[in-house]
Structure formats: C-alpha cells, structure tokens
N, C-alpha and C positions, 0 to 999 in steps of 0.2 A: 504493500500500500504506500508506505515512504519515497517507494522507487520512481510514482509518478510524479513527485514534490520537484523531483529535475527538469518536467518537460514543462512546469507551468510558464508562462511570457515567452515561450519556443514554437516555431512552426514545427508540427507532427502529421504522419499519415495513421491511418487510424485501417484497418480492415477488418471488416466485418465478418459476422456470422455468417451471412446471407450473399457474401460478395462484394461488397458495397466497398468502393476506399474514395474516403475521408481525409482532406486536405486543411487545415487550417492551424490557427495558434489557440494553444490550451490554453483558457484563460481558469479553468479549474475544474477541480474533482471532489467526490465527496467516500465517503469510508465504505460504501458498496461497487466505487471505480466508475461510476459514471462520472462521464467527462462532458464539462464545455467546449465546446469550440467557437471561437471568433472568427472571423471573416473567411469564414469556410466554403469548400466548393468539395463537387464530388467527382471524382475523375471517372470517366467511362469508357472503359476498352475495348479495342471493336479490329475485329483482323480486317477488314473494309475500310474503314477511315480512320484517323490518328484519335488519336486521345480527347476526349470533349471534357470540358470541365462546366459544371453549373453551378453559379453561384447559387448558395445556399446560406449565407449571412451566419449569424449567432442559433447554434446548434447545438443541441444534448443527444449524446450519445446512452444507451444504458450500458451499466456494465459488462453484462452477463451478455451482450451481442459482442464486444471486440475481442477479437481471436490477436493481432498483432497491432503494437504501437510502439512508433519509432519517432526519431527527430528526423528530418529535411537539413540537407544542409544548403541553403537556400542560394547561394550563389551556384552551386552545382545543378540547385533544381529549374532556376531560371533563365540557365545555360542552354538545356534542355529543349530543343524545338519539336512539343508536345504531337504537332500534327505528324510526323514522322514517324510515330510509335507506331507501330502494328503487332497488337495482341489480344490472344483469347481470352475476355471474361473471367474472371476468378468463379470458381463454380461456388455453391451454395454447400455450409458443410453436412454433409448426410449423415443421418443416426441410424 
C-alpha cells in the first residue's frame, strides 16, 4: 500500500482488469488502492490504426480492477509518435 505513496504528482499507466490502459498523473489513492487520476486519457490499440488516446479528464480507478501500474517517463513517452504503434488489444483477464 506504501508502495503507491511514490507514484502520487507522477505520470503513471495504469492496466486494467478488462484491458483498458490508463494514462494520467496520480493525484491519489486510498487504503483499498483505488486510485485518482488527473488529466487522464485512455490509450486504444488497434493492429489497423496507431494508438488513439481519449481524453478522459479527472478519473477513479477501483482497486481491485488494476492488474499493473507503473511510472511514464514522460520525455521518453512524448518522444513516442503514438500513431505508428500497431498493436493487439490487451485481452480481458479470464477466470
């Protein structure tokens, strides 16, 4: 729980349960890991077209959906010419 006390005022990606990854800065978390995010967008993968991002503003995550969460190192991410990506979908995780 301490461990996300690192990512708060840091841009993080966030991936979901269901596939879903989550671009913004944690602006906070609470002792069940649900997380805020600020000026968020949600990146969309598509082997067809490059990367689409939607804004999505000020977001709550719950806890118990984020399977992985990391930091962005944001010069390296903005480096990135997003439309050039081509790839498949994160699948949804199966029980």
């Amino acid at each position: 729980m301490s461990s996300l006390q690192g990512y708060v005022d840091r841009r993080v990606i966030l991936v979901l349960q269901d596939g879903v990854v989550i671009v913004g800065v944690m602006a906070g978390f609470d002792q069940k890991s649900n997380v805020v995010l600020s000026d968020s967008k949600e990146r969309i993968y598509s082997m067809d077209a490059g990367v689409e991002e939607v804004p999505l503003g000020l977001y709550l995550v719950k806890g118990d959906m984020i399977v992985l969460i990391g930091e962005l190192d944001e010069a390296v991410d903005q480096a990135v010419d997003l439309s050039t990506i081509h790839a498949e979908p994160i699948p949804r995780i199966q029980y």
